[in-house]
C-alpha positions as CSV (number, residue, x, y, z in Angstrom):
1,X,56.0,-39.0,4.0
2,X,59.2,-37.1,5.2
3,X,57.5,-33.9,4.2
4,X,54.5,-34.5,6.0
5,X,55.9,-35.8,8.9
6,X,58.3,-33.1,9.3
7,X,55.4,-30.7,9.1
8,X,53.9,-32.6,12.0
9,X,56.2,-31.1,14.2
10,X,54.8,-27.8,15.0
11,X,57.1,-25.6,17.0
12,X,55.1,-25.2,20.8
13,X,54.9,-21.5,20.1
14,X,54.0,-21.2,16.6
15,X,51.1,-24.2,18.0
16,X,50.0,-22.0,20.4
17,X,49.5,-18.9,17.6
18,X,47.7,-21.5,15.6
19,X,45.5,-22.7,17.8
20,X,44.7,-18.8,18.7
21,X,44.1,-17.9,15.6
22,X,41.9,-21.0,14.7
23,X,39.6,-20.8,17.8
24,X,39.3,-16.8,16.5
25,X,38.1,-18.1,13.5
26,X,35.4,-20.7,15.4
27,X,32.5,-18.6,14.0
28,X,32.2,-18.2,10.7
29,X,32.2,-14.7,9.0
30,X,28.8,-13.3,9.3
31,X,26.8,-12.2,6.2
32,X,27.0,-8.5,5.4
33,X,23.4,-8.0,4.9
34,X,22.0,-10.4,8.0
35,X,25.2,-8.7,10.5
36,X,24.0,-7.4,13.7
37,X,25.7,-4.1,13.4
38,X,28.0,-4.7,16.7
39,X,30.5,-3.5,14.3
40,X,29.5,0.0,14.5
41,X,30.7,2.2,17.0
42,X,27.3,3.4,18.3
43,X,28.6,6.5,19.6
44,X,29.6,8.1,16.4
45,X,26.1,7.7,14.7
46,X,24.5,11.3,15.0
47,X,21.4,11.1,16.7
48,X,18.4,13.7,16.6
49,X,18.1,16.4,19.4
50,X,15.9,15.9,21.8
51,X,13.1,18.8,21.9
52,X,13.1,19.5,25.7
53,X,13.2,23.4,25.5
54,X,11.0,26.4,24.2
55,X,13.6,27.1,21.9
56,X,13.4,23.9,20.3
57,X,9.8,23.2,20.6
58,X,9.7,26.8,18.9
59,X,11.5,25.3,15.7
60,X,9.6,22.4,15.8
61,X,6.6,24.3,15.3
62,X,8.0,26.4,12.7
63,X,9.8,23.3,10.6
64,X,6.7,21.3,10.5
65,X,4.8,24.2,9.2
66,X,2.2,24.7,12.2
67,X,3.5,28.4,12.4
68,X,2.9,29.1,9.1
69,X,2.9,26.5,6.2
70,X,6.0,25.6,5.4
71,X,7.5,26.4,1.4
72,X,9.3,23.0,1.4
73,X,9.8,21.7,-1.7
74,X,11.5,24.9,-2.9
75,X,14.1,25.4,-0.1
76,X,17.6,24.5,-1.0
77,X,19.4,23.2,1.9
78,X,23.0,25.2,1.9
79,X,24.3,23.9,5.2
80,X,26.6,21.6,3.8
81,X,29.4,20.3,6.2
82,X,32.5,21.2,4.1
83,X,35.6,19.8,5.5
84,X,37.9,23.0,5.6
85,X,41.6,22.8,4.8
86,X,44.3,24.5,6.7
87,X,46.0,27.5,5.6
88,X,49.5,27.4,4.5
89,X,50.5,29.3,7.5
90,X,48.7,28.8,10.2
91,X,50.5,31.0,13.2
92,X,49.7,34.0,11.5
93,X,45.7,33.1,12.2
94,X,46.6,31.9,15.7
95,X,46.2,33.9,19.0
96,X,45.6,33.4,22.2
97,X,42.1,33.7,23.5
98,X,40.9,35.8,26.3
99,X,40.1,34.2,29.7
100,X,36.1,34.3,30.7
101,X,35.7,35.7,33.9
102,X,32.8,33.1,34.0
103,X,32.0,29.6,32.9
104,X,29.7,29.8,30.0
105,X,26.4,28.7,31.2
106,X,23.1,28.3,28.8
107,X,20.2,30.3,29.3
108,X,17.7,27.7,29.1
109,X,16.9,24.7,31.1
110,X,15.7,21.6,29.8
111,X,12.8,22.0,32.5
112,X,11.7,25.9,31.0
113,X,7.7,25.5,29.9
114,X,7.6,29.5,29.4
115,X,7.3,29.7,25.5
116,X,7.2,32.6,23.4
117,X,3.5,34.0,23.1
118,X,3.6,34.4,19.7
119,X,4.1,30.9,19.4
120,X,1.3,29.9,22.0
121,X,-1.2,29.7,19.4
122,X,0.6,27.6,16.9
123,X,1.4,25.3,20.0
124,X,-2.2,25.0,20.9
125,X,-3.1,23.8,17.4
126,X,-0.2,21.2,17.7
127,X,-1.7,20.1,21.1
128,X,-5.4,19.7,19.9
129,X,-4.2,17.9,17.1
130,X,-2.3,15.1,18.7
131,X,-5.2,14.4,21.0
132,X,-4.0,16.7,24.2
133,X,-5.5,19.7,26.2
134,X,-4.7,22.9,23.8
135,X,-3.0,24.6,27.0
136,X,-0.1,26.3,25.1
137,X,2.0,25.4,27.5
138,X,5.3,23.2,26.7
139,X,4.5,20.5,29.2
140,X,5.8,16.6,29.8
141,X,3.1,15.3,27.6
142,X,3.7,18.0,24.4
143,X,6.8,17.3,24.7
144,X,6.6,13.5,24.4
145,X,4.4,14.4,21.3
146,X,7.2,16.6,20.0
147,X,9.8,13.4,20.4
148,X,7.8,10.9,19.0
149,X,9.6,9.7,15.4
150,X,7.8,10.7,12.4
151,X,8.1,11.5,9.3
152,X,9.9,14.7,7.6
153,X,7.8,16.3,5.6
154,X,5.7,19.3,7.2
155,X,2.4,18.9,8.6
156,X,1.4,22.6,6.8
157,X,3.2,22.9,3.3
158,X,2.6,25.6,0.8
159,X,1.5,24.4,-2.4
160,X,4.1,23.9,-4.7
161,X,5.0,22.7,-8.8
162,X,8.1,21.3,-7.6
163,X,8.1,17.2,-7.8
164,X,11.7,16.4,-6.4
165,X,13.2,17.9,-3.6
166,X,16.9,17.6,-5.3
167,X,17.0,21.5,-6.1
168,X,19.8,23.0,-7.9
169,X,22.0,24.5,-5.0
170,X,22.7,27.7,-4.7
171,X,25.5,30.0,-5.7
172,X,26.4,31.8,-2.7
173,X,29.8,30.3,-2.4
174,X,30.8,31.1,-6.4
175,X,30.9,35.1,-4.3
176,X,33.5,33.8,-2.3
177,X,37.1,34.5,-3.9
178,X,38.6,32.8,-1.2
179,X,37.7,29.7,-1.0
180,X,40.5,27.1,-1.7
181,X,40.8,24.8,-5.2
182,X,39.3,21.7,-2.9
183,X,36.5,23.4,-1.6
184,X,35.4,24.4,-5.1
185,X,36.1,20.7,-6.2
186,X,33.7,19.7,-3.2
187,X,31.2,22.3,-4.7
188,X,31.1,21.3,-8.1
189,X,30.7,17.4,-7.6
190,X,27.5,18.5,-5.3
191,X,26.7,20.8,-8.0
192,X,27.0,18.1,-10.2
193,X,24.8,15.9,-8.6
194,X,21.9,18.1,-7.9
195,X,21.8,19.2,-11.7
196,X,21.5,15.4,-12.5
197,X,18.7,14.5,-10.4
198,X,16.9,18.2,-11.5
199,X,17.1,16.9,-15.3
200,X,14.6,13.8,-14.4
201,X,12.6,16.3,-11.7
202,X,12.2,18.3,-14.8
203,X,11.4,15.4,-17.1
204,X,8.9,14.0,-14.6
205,X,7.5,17.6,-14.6
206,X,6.8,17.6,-17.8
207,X,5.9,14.3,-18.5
208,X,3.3,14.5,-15.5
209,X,1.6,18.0,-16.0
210,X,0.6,17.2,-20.1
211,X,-2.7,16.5,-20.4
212,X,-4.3,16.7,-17.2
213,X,-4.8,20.2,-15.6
214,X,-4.3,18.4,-11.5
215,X,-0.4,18.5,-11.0
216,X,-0.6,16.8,-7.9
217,X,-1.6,13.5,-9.6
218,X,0.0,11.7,-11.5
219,X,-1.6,11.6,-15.2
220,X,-1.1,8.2,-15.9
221,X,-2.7,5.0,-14.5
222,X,0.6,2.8,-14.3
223,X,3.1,4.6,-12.4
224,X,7.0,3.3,-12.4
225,X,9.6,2.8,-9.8
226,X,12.9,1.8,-8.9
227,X,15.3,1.3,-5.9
228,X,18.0,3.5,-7.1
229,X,21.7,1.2,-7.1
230,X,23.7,4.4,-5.6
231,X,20.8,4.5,-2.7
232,X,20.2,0.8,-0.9
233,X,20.0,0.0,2.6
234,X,22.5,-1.4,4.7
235,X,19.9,-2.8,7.2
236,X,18.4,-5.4,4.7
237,X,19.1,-7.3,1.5
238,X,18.2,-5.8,-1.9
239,X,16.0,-8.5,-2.5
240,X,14.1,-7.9,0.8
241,X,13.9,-4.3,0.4
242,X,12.6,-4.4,-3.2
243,X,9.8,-7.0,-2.4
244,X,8.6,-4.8,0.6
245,X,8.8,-1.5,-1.4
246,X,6.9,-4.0,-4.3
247,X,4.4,-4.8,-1.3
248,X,4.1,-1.2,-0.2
249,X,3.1,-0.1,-3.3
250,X,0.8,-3.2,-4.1
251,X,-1.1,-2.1,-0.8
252,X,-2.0,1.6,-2.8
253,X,-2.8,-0.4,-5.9
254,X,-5.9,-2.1,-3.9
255,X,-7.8,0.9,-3.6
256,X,-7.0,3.1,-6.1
257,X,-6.9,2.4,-9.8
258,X,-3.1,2.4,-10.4
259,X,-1.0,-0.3,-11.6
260,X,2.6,0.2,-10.0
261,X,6.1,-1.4,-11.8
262,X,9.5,-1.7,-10.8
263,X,11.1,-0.7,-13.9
264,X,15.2,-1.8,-13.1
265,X,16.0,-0.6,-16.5
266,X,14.2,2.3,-18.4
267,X,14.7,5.6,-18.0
268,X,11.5,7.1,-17.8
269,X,10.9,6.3,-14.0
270,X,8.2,8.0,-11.8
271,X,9.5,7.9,-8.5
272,X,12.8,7.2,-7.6
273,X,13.8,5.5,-4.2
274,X,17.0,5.5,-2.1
275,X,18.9,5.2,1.8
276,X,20.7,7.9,2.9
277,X,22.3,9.5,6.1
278,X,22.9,13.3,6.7
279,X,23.0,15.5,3.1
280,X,22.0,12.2,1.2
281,X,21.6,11.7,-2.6
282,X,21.6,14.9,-3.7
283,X,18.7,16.1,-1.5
284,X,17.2,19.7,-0.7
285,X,17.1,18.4,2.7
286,X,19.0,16.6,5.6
287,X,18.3,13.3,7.8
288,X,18.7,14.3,11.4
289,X,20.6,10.5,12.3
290,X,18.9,8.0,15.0
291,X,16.0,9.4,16.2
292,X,13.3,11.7,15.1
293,X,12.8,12.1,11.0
294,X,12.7,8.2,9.6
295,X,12.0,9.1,5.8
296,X,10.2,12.0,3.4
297,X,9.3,11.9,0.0
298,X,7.6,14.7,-2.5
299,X,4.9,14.7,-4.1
300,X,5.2,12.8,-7.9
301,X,8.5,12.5,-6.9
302,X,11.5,11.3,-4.8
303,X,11.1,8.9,-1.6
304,X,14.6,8.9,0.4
305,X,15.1,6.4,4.0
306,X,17.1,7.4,6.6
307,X,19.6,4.5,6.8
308,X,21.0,5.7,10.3
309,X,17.6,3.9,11.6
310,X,17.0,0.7,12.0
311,X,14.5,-0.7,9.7
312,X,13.4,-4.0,9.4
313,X,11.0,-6.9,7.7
314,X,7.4,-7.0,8.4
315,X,7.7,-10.5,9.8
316,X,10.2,-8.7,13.0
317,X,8.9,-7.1,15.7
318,X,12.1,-5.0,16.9
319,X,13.1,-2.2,14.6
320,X,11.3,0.4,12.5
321,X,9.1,-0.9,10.1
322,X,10.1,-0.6,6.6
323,X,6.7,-1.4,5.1
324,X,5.0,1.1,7.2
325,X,7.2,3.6,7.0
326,X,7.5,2.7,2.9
327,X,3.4,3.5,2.8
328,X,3.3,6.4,4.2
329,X,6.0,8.0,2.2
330,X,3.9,6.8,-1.0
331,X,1.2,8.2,0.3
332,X,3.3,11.8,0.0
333,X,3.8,10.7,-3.7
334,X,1.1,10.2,-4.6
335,X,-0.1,13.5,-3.2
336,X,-1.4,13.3,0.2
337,X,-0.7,15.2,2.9
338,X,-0.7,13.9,6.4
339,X,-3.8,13.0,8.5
340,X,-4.0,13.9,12.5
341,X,-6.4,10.4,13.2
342,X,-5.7,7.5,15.1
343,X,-5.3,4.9,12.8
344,X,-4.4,6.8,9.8
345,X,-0.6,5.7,7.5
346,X,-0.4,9.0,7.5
347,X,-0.5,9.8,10.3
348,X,3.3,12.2,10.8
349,X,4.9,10.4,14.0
350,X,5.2,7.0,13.7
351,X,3.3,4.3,15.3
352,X,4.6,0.9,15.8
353,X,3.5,-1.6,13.6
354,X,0.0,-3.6,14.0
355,X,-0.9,-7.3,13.3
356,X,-3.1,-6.4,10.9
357,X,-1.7,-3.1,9.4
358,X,-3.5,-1.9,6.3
359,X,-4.7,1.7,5.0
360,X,-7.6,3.2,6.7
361,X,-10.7,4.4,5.5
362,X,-9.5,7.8,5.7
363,X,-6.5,6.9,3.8
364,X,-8.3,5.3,1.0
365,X,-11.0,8.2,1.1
366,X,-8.0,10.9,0.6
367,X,-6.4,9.3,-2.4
368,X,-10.1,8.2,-4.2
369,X,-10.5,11.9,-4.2
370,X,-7.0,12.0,-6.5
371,X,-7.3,9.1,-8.5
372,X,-10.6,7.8,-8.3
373,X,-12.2,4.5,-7.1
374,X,-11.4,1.8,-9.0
375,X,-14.0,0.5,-11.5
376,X,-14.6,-2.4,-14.2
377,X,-16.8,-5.5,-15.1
378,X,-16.7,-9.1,-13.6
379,X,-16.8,-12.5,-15.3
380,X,-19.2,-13.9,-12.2
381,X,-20.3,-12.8,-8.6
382,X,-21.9,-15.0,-5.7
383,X,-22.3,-15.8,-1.9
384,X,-20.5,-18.9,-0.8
385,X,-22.2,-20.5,1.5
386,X,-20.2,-23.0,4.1
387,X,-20.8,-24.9,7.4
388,X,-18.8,-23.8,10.8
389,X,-19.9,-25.6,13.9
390,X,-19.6,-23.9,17.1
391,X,-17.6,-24.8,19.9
392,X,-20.9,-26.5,21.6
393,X,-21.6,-28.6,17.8
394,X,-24.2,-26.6,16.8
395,X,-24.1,-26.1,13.2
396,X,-24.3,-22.6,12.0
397,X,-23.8,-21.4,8.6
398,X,-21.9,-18.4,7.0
399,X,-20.7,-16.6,3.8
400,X,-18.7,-14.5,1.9
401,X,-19.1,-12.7,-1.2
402,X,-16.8,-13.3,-4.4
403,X,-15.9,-11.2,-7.0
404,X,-14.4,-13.1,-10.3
405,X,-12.5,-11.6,-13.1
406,X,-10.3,-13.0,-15.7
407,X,-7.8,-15.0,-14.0
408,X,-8.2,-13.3,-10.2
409,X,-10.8,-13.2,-7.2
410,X,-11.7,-10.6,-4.5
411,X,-13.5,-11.7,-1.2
412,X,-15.4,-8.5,-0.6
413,X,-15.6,-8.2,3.0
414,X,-19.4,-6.9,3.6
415,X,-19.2,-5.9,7.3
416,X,-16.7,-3.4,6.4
417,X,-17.5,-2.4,2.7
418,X,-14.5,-3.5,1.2
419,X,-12.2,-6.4,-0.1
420,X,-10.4,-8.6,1.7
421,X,-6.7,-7.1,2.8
422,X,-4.3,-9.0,-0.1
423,X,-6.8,-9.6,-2.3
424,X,-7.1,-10.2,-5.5
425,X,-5.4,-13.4,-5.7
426,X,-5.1,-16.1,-8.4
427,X,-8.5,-18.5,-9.0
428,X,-5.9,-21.7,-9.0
429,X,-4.5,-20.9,-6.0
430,X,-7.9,-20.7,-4.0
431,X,-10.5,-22.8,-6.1
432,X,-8.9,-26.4,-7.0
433,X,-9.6,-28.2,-9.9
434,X,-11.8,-25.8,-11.5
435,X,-10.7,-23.5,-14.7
436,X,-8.4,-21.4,-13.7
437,X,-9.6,-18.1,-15.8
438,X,-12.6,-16.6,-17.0
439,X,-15.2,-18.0,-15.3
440,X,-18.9,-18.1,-16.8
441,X,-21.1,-18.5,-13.6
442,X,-22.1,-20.3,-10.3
443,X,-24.8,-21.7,-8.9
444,X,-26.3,-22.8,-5.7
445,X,-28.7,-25.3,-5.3
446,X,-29.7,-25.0,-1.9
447,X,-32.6,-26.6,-1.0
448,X,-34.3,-29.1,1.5
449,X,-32.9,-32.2,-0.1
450,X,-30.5,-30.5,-2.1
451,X,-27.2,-28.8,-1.8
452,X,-25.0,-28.4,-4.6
453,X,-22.5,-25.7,-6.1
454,X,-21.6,-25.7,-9.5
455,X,-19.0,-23.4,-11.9
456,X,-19.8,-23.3,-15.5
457,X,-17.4,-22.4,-18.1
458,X,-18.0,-23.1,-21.9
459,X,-20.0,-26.2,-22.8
460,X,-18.7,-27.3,-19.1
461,X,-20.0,-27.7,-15.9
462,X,-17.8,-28.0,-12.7
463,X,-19.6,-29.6,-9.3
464,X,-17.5,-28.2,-6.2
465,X,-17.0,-30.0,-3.1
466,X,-17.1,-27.5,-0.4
467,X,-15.9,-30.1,2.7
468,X,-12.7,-31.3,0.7
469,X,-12.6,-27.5,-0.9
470,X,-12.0,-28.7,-4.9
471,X,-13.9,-30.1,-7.8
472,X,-15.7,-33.3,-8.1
473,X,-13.7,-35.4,-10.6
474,X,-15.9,-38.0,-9.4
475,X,-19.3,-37.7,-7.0
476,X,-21.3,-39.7,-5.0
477,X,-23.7,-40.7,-7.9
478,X,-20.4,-42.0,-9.6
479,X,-20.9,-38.8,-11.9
480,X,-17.9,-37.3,-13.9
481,X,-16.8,-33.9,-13.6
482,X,-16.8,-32.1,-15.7
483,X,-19.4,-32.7,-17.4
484,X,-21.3,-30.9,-20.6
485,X,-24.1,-28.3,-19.3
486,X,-26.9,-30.0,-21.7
487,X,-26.0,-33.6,-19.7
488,X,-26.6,-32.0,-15.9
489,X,-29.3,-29.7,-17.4
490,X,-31.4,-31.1,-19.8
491,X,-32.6,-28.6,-22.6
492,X,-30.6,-25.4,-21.2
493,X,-28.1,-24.0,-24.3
494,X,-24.6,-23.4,-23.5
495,X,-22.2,-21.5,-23.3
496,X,-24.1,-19.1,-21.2
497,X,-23.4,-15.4,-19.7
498,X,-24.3,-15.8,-15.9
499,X,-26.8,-17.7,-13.7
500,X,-28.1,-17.7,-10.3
501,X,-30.8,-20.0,-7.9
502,X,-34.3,-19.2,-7.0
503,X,-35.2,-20.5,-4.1
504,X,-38.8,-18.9,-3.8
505,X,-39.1,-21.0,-7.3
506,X,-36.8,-23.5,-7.1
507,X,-35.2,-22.5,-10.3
508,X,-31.9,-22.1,-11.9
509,X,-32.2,-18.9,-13.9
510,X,-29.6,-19.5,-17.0
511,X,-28.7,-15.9,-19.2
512,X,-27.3,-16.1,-22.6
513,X,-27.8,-13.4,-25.1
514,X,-31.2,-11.2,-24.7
515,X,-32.6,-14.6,-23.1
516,X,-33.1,-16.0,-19.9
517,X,-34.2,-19.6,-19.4
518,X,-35.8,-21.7,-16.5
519,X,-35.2,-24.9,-15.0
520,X,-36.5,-26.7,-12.6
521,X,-34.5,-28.6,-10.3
522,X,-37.6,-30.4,-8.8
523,X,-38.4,-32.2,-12.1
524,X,-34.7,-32.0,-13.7
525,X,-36.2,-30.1,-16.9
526,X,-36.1,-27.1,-18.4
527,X,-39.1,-25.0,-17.8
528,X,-42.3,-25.2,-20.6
529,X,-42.3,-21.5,-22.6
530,X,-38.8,-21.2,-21.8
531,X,-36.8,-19.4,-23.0
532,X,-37.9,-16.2,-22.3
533,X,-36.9,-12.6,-23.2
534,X,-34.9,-10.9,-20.5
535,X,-36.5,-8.0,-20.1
536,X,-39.8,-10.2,-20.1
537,X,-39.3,-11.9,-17.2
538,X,-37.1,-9.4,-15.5
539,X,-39.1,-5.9,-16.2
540,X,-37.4,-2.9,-15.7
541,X,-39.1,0.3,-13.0
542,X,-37.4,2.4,-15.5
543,X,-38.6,2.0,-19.3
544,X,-35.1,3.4,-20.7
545,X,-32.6,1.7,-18.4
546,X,-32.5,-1.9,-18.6
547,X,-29.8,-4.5,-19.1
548,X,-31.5,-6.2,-22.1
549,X,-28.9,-9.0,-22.4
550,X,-25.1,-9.9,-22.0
551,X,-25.6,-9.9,-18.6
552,X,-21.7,-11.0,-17.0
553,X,-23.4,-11.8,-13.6
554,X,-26.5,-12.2,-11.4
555,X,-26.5,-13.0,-7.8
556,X,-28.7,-12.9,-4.8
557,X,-27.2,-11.2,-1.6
558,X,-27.6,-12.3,1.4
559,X,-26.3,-9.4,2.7
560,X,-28.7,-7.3,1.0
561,X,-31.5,-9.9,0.5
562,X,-31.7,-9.1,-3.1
563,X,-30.7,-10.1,-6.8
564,X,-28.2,-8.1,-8.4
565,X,-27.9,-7.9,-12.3
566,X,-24.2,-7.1,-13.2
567,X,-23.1,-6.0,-16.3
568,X,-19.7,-3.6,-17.3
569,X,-19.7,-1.0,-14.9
570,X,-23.0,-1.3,-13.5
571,X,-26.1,-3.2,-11.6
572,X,-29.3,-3.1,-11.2
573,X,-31.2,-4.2,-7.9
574,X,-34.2,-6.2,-7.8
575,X,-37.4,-5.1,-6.6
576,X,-37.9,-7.1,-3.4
577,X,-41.7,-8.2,-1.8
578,X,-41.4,-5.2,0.8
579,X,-41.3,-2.8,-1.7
580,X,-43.8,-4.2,-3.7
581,X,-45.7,-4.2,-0.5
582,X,-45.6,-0.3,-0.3
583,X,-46.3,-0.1,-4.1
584,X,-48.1,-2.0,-5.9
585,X,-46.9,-0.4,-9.1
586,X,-43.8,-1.9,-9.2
587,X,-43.5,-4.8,-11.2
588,X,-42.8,-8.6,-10.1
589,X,-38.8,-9.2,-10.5
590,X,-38.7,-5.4,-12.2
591,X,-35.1,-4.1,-11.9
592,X,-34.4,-0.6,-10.9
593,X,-32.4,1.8,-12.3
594,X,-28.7,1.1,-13.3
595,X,-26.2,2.3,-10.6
596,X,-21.9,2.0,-10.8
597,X,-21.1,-1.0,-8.9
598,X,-18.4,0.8,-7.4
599,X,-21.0,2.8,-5.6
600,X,-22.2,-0.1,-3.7
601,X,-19.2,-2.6,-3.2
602,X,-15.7,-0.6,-2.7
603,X,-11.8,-0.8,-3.6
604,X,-12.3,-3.7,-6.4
605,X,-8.9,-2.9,-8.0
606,X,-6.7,-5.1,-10.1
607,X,-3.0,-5.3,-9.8
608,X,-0.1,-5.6,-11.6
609,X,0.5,-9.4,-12.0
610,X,4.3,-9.3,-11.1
611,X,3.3,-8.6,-7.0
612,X,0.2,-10.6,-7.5
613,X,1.4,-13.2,-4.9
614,X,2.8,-10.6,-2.6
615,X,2.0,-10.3,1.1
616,X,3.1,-9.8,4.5
């Protein structure tokens, strides 16, 4: 108690310091990644140089290849800042300099429009391409063009083998017999570096241009990745930046038949990510601090950040986008070049981020003509129907078209001839209580007194309650569900391959082999003569293209006011009345020729499973 007490009697002084130093420590230490940078001293980050003069609109032009195009990937960058040692004996390099009879004064002004006429031309292409009046005159509005932040690489490049831009540098200062031990030192650890990184450009070369004669794609549908450990962010934690890299490349994968990985611990990696400022990671070339260049990448290759910006989440709305930014740069790895239209990711300045940010149809159209639209077969395919009422309560009713495979959905969005943004997504996250893979079929009995959905798998039938959005386990008839096929359908065989409602007919149309067979769902019976053969009942316009049987789906469109027969890679349209109307050739329910589905209904692409759930 002594002890303690005698502690109790703090010296006034040393109280004072204490109670200093504890209201110092009121706020507790802020987390390195979540910090708000008022640590930095703002004034020693390098920023870009503003382009306010010929001189430097005049590079501009010629960096970003709209001079002439620009041999990129294959320049070394030399200008390395080398920190120079003093001689031993400095006096004998001192001496005094000579007075200037005149202040040095440049002999531009920021305000000078007169540019050099051989660069008039290139200027007017720069002008009609970012929407102004090709005067070829360096006015306010070029100039704000010129400012704008955008990406590094060159709008014009030449053509080019080279997949990385970490080039082996160059020799120029082994000539030099007087440069000092530490400078040499400096030299060979950069030397060391770039020879590193040129072993797995050359690998990737290698690897890439065997067996497929187009070197600016890669060869293989499942492309790896990684956020190199030497090259993360300072603005955001790794887990943040690998989930929105993850999403980045999961926004590709929708359009384009690749499957992307993060591989954190192979060797064989296809493009290799990292944050730099200045001379970063070994690169060809440098970032230019705060300001203009954000990122660049190379094509099959290398995607580097500039971490002197400020990036952030796609949730914030203050910073540079990371995800946005991350696209486009994937875009250049994948192999595109950029695209002068509003609206475009790749697009070369930067344009903050939108609400609903996604790829454009040029975008997608560019990289299809790489890799490809996406193609394959679905387990089942249909219009869901639902009620909306209208803010006066009138009841109208819409739909949307769904596209089933395996475990995953689309919801193809017909308006704008694609899927859903996100999509696909898991069947048990957005249909409850029914079988969450490999659906057989569904069905919608929509009639007068009638209106019923249904999802069969099996021997099983599913009834779905569209108000409550799940299964029946129990419905108003105090049925069970689920319930076998023959006990809801009297007489129809089971498991089948697809189905779909006639409402001309009133019959459900059930597919399983190289039969089809009717049922009524006025009399609750299967229909008398049934079952049929397929190509009976369903003739085809052309005698030597036809389904036959193993159909995986048929559905009528209300979008196109047809039925659709699906099966692998194809579907074949219905004949409908009209035309039947202008020929009387064509047979009843006769199916025309086979056509690729992925002709008709766009950017059905699966992903890889581990960003399945991923989105903004």
């Amino acid at each position: 108690m002594e002890q303690f007490a005698h502690r109790g009697k703090m010296p006034v002084t040393v109280a004072i310091i204490f109670l200093m130093l504890i209201a110092g420590w009121s706020d507790s230490e802020k987390i390195f990644h979540n910090r708000d940078h008022s640590d930095f001293d703002v004034q020693n980050i390098p920023h870009a140089g503003a382009i306010l003069t010929p001189e430097a609109a005049q590079q501009y032009l010629v960096k970003y290849g709209w001079v002439a195009p620009v041999n990129w990937e294959e320049q070394a960058f030399t200008d390395f800042p080398v920190h120079d040692l003093a001689p031993q004996d400095v006096s004998q390099l001192i001496s005094e300099g000579e007075s200037e009879e005149h202040p040095r004064v440049s002999n531009s002004s920021e305000n000078e429009t007169e540019i050099n006429p051989s660069f008039i031309d290139s200027l007017k292409k720069f002008q009609d391409a970012n929407g102004l009046t090709a005067t070829g005159v360096l006015d306010s509005a070029t100039k704000i063009a010129m400012n704008k932040p955008r990406c590094g690489v060159p709008d014009f490049k030449v053509a080019s083998r080279r997949k990385n831009a970490t080039l082996s540098f160059t020799d120029a200062d082994s000539n030099s017999h007087n440069s000092s031990q530490a400078g040499a030192t400096q030299r060979r650890k950069r030397s060391f570096l770039s020879k590193m990184v040129e072993h797995y450009r050359q690998k990737r070369e290698a690897k890439d241009t065997m067996g497929s004669s187009n070197s600016k794609r890669f060869s293989r549908n499942t492309v790896k990745w990684r956020l190199m450990g030497e090259g993360y962010s300072m603005q955001l934690t790794i887990q943040q930046q690998r989930a929105i890299l993850a999403l980045a490349f999961r926004m590709w994968s929708e359009v384009v038949p690749l499957l992307f990985v993060e591989d954190l611990t192979g060797d064989d990696i296809d493009i290799r990510i990292g944050f730099g400022t200045g001379q970063h990671l070994g690169c060809s070339q440098a970032f230019d601090g705060v300001g203009q260049q954000f990122a660049h990448a190379w094509y099959l290759g290398d995607i580097h950040f500039d971490d002197d910006e400020h990036f952030v989440g796609p949730s914030s709305e203050h910073g540079i986008s990371l995800l946005k930014v991350a696209v486009h740069e994937i875009g250049h790895a994948l192999g595109l070049s950029h695209i002068n239209r509003e609206g475009s990711v790749m697009q070369p300045n930067y344009i903050p981020q939108e609400r609903h940010f996604e790829l454009d149809w040029e975008d997608r159209k560019a990289v299809q003509e790489k890799y490809g639209a996406c193609d394959g077969s679905f387990s089942t395919v249909f219009d869901w129907i639902r009620k909306e009422r209208t803010p006066r309560g009138e009841t109208v009713y819409r739909f949307n078209t769904y596209f089933f495979k395996t475990n995953w959905y689309w919801m193809y969005e017909n308006k704008s001839n694609r899927t859903r943004f996100g999509d696909p997504l898991p069947i048990k996250g957005g249909w409850n209580g029914i079988p969450d893979k490999d659906i057989d079929a569904y069905v919608h009995v929509w009639t007068w007194n009638i209106d019923a959905q249904y999802f069969f798998k099996g021997t099983q039938v599913w009834r779905y309650d569209p108000d409550k959005d799940r299964a029946f386990t129990e419905d108003w008839r105090k049925v069970k569900y689920p319930q076998p096929i023959a006990d809801v359908f009297p007489g129809i065989p089971s498991p089948v391959d697809a189905a779909y409602f006639n409402k001309k007919e009133r019959f459900i149309y059930f597919f399983r082999g190289n039969n089809v067979t009717a049922f009524s769902v006025d009399k609750n019976q299967k229909v008398e003569k049934f079952p049929k053969s397929i190509i009976d009942v369903f003739p085809p316009v052309d005698p030597n293209d036809h389904p036959r049987g193993n159909i995986d789906a048929v559905y009528f469109s209300y979008s196109y006011q047809t039925t659709f027969f699906i099966k692998d890679k194809y579907y074949w349209k219905m004949v409908i009345d009209q035309e039947r109307q202008t020929n009387s050739s064509l047979p009843l329910n006769g199916l025309w020729p086979r056509k690729k589905i992925n002709s008709q209904w766009f950017d059905i692409c699966d992903v890889h499973p581990s960003v399945l759930l991923l989105s903004t």
